[in-house]
N, C-alpha and C positions, 0 to 999 in steps of 0.2 A: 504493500500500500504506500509504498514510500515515492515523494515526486520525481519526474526527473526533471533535470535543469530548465528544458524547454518549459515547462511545467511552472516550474519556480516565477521562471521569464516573465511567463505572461499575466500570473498572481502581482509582481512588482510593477509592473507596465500597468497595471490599475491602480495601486496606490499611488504612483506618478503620474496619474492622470487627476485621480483624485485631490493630488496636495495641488497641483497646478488649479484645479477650478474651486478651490477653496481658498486659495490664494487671490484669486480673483473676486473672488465674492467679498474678502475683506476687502483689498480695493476698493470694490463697487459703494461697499459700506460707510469708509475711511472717506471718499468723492463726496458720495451724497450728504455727510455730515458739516463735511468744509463747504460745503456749494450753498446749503441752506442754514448752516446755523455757524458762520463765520466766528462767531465767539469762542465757541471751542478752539477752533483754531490759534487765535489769544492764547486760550490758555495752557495749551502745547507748549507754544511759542516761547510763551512766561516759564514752562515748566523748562524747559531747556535752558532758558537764561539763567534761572536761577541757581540748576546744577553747575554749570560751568562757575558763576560768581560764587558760588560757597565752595567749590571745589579748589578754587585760589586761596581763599580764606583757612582751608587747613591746611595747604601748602607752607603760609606764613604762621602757620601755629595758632589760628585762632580754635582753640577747642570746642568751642560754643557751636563752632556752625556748622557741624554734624548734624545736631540736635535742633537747630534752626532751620535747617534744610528740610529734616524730616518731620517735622510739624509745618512745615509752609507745601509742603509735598504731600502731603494729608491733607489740605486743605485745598488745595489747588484739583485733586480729586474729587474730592464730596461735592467742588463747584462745578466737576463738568458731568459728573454721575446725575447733579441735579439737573442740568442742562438736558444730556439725554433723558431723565424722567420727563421733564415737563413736555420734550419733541415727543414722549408716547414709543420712547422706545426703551431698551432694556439697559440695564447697566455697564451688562458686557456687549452691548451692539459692536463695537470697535475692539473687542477681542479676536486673537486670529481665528479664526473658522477652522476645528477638526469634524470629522466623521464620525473619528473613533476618538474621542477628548483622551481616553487610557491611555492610547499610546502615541496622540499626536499624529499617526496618520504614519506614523515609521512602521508598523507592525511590531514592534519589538519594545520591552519595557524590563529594563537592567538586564537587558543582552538575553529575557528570556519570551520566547513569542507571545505576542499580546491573542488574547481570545479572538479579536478580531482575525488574526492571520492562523489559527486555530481552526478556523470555521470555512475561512476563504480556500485553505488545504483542503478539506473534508467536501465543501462545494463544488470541487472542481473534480475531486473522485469521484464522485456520483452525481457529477450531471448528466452520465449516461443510463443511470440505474434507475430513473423514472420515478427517484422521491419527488424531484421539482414539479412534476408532470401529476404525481398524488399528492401532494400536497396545496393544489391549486384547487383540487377537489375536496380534500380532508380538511378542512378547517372549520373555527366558530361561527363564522360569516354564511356559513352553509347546510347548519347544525338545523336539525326538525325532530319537533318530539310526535309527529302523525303518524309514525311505523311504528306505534308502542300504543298501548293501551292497559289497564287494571295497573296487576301488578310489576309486566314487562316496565309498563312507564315508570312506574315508580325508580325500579333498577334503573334504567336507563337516566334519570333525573337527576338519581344519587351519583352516578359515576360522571355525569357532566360534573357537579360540583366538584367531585371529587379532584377530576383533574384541572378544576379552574381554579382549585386550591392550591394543587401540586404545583401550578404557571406562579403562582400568585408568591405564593412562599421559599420558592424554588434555591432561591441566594442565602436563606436565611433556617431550614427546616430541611434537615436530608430526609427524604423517603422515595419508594418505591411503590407503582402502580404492576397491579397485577389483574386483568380482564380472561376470565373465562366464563365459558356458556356454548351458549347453540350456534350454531351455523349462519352468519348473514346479519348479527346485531347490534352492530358496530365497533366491535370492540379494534378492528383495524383503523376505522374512522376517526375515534377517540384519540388513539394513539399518533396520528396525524397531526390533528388539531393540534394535541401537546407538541410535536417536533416541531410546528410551523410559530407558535407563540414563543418559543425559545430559541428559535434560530433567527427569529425578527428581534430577538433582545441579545443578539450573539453570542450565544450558548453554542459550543459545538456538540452538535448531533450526528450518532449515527446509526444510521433506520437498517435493518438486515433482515430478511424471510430467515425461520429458521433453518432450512436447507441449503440458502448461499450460505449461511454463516458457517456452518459446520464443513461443508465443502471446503470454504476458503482456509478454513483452522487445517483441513486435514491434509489440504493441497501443499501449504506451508510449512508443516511438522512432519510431513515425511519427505520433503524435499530438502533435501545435504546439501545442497550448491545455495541453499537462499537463506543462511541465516541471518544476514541486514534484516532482508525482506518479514521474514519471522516476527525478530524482535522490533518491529515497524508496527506489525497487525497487532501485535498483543497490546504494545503501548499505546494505540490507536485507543481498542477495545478495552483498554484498564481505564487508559486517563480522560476518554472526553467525556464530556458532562452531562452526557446523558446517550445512553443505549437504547434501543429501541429493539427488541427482537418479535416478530408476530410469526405468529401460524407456529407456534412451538409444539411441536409431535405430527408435525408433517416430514421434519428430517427420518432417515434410516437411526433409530436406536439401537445404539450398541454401549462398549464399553465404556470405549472413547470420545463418542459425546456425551455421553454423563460425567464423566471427568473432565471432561472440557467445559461442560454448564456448568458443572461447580465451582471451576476453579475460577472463571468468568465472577459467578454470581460471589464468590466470597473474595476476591482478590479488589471488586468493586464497594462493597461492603468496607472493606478495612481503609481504602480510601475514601471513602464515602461519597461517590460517587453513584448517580440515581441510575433506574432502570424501568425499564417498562416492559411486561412481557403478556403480550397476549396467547390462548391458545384455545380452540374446541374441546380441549378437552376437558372432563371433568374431573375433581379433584381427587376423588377415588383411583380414576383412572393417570392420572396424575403420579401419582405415589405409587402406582403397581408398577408404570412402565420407566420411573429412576427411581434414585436412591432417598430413601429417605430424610439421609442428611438434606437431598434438594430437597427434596419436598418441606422438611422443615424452616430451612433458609426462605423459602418463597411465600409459604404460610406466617413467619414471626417477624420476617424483614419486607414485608410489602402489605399495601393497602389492597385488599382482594375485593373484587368489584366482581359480581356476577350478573352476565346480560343474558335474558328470556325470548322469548317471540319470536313471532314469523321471519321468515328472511327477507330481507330490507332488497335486496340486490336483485331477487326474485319477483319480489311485488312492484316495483321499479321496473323489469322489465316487462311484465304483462299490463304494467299498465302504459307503456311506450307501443306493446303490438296492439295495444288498442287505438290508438288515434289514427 
């Protein structure tokens, strides 16, 4: 999973487009301030004066005009902070303009990659994997409680909050979402919505069916010639801030995906790092086909949500062959 250069290239080639129209933008800001409210300009002007004439002053030993400076430079603030209040604009209107304020728009914050450049790597993996493409579908903005009714609605109600909790608290409350139930009732949907709400807050995300996933673990762990590539997926799969695995017990179960779900599921755990895992299956069934250690981990370390009802995908379609 790891970039290559070309890769990198074209990541950087957006943040260099990015600082350049941010750059411009304060310009535009920095113009329109001096164009219509000339005073401010004044008091740039003043504030520059002043540095350079008290900067001579402790040249010649006056001690005082440190201290003079920085209460006249206090002041010379408050008067243009009031200035932009009164124009109806904000205090930092003439602040440089970042994207990403974290890291200034460098990607990088004390030499170690900022979430933004975090997420922009992860975007650019799978902008061929069709999350962008589900997730234009999967979201809040497109959320309907009409394929639910009694108590299916109810479930379904509760796992909305649930996960608009999980968005909501996300920086501040580690936990884990865990959806199972029947066939078609949203619990992929859900899981969506969550990835799109935190990849719009630059959380990196990484969405996986449970049979790429373990495919990709397996591709990678028995192949001898790729261990960069290896120790790339695992740390991919350990460190970003939220996992997404759906359709769990659609992979081939064996040893080694049970051992590989656990080590996954507990090795995120101790970093504390969220997860999400959807499946059809039920939780009996759950626990017969891994180990119980899983089954315990998923039961004690996760918010278990069970969705009811008809198939949403199904009733969507027959009601498509009807028009």
């Amino acid at each position: 999973m790891a970039l290559t250069n070309t890769q990198y290239d074209r990541i950087f080639r957006q943040y260099e487009k990015r600082q350049r129209q941010n750059r411009l933008e304060t310009e535009r800001r920095r113009d329109y301030v001096y164009e219509h409210f000339p005073k401010y300009r004044e008091l740039e002007d003043e504030t520059a004066s002043l540095c350079v004439a008290q900067g001579k002053k402790l040249l010649f030993g006056d001690e005082a005009a440190l201290d003079k400076l920085r209460e006249n430079l206090a002041l010379l603030k408050k008067q243009k902070e009031q200035l932009l209040s009164d124009a109806g604009l904000s205090a930092n209107y003439l602040e440089p303009v970042f994207t990403c304020p974290d890291c200034r728009d460098t990607g990088y914050i004390d030499r170690e990659k900022c979430h933004c450049l975090k997420q922009a790597e992860i975007s650019l993996l799978y902008e061929q994997s069709g999350l962008q493409e589900m997730l234009a579908n999967n979201n809040f903005s497109r959320l309907s409680y009409e394929y639910h009714v009694g108590e299916d609605l109810s479930r379904f109600e509760k796992a909305v909050q649930n996960c608009k909790n999980f968005v909501k608290n996300f920086d501040s409350d580690y936990h884990n979402l865990f959806f199972y139930g029947t066939v078609g009732t949203g619990k992929s949907f859900l899981s969506g919505c969550v990835a799109k709400e935190l990849m719009d807050q630059g959380h990196s995300v990484i969405y996986f069916g449970a049979t790429g996933l373990f495919d990709l673990l397996s591709s990678t762990s028995f192949d001898t010639k790729s261990r960069e590539e290896r120790q790339n997926t695992y740390a991919d799969l350990y460190q970003c801030d939220l996992l997404i695995i759906d359709d769990l017990g659609t992979e081939l179960t064996n040893q080694f995906t049970a051992s590989q779900l656990f080590s996954l599921l507990n090795e995120r755990n101790i970093g504390r790092k969220a997860t999400v895992i959807s499946t059809n299956l039920s939780l009996r069934e759950l626990q017969d086909r891994y180990s119980d250690r899983i089954f315990s981990r998923i039961t004690s370390n996760f918010e278990v949500c069970k969705l009811t009802g008809a198939d949403i995908r199904m009733y969507q379609k027959r009601q498509q062959n009807r028009k």
